[in-house]
C-alpha positions in Angstrom: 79.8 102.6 109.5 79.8 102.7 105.7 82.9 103.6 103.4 81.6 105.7 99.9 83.5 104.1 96.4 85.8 101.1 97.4 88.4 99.7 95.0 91.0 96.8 95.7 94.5 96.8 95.1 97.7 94.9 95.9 100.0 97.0 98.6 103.2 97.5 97.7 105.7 99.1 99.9 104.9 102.1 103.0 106.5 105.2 102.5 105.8 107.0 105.9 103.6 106.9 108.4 100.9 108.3 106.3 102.0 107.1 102.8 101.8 104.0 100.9 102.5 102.7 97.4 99.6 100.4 95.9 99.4 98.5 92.6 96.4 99.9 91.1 95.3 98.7 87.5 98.9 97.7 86.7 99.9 101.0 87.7 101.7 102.2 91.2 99.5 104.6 93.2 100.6 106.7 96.4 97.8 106.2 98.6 96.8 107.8 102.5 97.4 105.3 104.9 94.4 105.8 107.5 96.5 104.2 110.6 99.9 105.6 111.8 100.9 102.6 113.8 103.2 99.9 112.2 100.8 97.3 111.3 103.9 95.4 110.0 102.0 92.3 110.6 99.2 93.4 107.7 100.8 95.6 105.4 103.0 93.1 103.7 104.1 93.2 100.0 101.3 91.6 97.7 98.3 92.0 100.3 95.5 92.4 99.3 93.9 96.0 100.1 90.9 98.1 99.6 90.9 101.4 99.1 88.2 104.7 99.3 88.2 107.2 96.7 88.1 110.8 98.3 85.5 113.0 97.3 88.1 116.3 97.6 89.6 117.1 94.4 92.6 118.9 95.6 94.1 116.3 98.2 97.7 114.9 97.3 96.4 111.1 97.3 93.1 110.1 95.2 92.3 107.4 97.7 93.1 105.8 101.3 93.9 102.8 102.4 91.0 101.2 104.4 91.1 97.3 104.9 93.2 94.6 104.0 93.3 90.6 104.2 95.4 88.7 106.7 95.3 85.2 105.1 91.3 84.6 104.8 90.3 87.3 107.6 89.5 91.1 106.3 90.4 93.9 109.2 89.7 97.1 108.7 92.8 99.3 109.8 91.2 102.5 109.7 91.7 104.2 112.7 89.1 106.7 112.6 86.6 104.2 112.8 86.6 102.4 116.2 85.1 105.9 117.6 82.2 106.1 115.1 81.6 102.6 115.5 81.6 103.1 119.3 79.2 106.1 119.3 76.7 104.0 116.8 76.8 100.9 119.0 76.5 103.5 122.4 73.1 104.7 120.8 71.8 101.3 119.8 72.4 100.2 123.1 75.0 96.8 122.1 77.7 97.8 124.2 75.7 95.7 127.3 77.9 96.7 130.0 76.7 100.1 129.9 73.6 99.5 128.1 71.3 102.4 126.6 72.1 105.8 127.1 70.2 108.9 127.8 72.6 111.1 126.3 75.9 110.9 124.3 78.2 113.1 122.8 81.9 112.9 121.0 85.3 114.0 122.2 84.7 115.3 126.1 87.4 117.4 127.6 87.9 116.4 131.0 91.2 117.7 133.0 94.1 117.3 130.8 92.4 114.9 128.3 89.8 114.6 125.8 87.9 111.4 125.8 86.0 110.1 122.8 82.5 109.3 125.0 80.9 111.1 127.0 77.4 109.5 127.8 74.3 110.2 130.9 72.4 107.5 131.8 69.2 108.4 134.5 71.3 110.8 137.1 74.9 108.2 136.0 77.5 110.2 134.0 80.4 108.3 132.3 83.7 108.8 130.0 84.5 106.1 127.6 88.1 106.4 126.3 88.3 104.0 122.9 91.3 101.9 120.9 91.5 100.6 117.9 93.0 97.0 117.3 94.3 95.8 114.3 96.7 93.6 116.2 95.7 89.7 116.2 98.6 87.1 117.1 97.4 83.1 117.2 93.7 84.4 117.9 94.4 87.1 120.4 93.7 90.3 119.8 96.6 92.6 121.4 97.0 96.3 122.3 99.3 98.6 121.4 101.6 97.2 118.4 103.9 100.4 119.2 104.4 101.8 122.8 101.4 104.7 123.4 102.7 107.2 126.3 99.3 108.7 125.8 96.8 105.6 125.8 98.8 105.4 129.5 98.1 109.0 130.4 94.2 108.4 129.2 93.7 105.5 131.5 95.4 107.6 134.5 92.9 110.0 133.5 90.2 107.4 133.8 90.8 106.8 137.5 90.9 110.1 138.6 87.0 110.1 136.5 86.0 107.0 138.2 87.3 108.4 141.8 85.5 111.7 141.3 82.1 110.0 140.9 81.9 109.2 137.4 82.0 105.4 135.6 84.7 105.1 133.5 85.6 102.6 130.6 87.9 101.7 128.3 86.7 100.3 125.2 89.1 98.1 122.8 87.3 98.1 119.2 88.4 94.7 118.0 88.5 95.4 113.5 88.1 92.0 112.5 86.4 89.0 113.3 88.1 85.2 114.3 89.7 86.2 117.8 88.9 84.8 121.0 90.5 86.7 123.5 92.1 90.1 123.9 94.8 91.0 126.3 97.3 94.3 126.8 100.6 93.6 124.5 103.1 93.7 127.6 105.6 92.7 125.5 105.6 95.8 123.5 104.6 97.9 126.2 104.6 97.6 129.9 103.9 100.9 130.9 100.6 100.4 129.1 100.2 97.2 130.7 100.8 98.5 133.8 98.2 101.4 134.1 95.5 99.6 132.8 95.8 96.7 135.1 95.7 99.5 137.6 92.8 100.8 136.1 90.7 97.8 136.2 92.0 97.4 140.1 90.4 100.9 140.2 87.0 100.1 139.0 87.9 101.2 134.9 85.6 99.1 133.1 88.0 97.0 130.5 85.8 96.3 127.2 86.8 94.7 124.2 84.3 93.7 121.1 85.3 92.8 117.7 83.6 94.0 114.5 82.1 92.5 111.5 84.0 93.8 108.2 82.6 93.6 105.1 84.6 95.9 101.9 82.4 98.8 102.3 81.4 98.8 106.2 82.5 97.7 109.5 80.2 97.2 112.5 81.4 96.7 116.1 79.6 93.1 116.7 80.2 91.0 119.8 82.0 90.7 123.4 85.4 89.0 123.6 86.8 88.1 127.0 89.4 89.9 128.3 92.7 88.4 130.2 94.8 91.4 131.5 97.4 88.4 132.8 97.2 89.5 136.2 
């Protein structure tokens, strides 16, 4: 996945959810945020950012807030881009637990939720529900950094896919590089913990890769083990 015109900057302070302030040629710039969670841990005052320059005129904010540096390691905290990357690395067959596909398309409806994969392999149909990480803590990758009453429901959704026939997975998108494990954030959220423990009982597929992140693009790279401390 590629970004268009990227510019750094040093972050500031967060306004909202959605909202930042950026230093931006000795100037303060209100820039889009691209992840709602709290990232606490990466958006501290004096980071270094990047940013993308829309191409719409008439939006409030000129750019968005893409990537930034945690000490030496760039993550890209964009949280559109784990489901691109996922569908690019479905079709070129790297996600090696499911393999190549026969057929693939975006954002599925399936009972009460919408899964971002839908994919047919040979007479094999499958759902693959995908997260974003941005979390890293001591070389572990963690998920969520806020409690998700939906990434629950999704997983619940999951086993009721893989129980009527279908394979089911759950694939954490891992935007950096340098970690060696991932594991579910129970301290932040057991309920999450819970169901996908119960997932994996129930024959959810738990994936995790991380990416390779460069200023301009982000590519999901290679297989991290998973611990679901169970």
């Amino acid at each position: 996945m590629e970004y268009g015109n990227m510019i750094e900057a040093r972050f500031l302070r967060r306004i909202n959810r959605f909202t930042a302030y950026v230093e931006l040629n000795g100037q303060e710039e209100m820039v889009h945020v691209k992840n709602t969670g709290r990232c606490k841990e990466l958006l501290l005052e004096g980071a270094r950012v990047f940013l993308e320059e829309a191409d719409k005129e008439e939006r409030k904010t000129k750019y968005s807030l893409i990537a930034v540096y945690k000490g030496d390691i760039l993550v890209n905290m964009d949280s559109q881009a784990p489901n691109q990357m996922a569908a690019e690395a479905m079709v070129e067959g790297k996600i090696t637990e499911i393999g190549e596909v026969d057929f693939l398309k975006r954002e599925v409806k399936y009972e009460k939720s919408r899964f971002d994969l839908f994919y047919q392999k040979g007479d094999k149909k499958g759902f693959i529900e995908v997260k974003g990480v941005t979390l890293e803590e001591d070389g572990i990758a963690k998920f969520p950094d806020a409690p998700t009453e939906r990434g629950a429901k999704h997983l619940r959704e999951l086993i009721k896919a893989k129980e009527e026939g279908y394979e089911a997975a759950v694939l954490f998108v891992i935007q950096m590089k340098g970690v060696k494990e991932f594991r579910p954030n129970e301290e932040r959220d057991e309920a999450f913990t819970k169901a996908l423990r119960e997932a994996a009982a129930a024959g959810v597929n738990v994936l995790a890769y991380d990416c390779s992140v460069e200023v301009g693009r982000v590519k999901i790279e290679n297989k991290i083990p998973v611990d679901l401390g169970v």
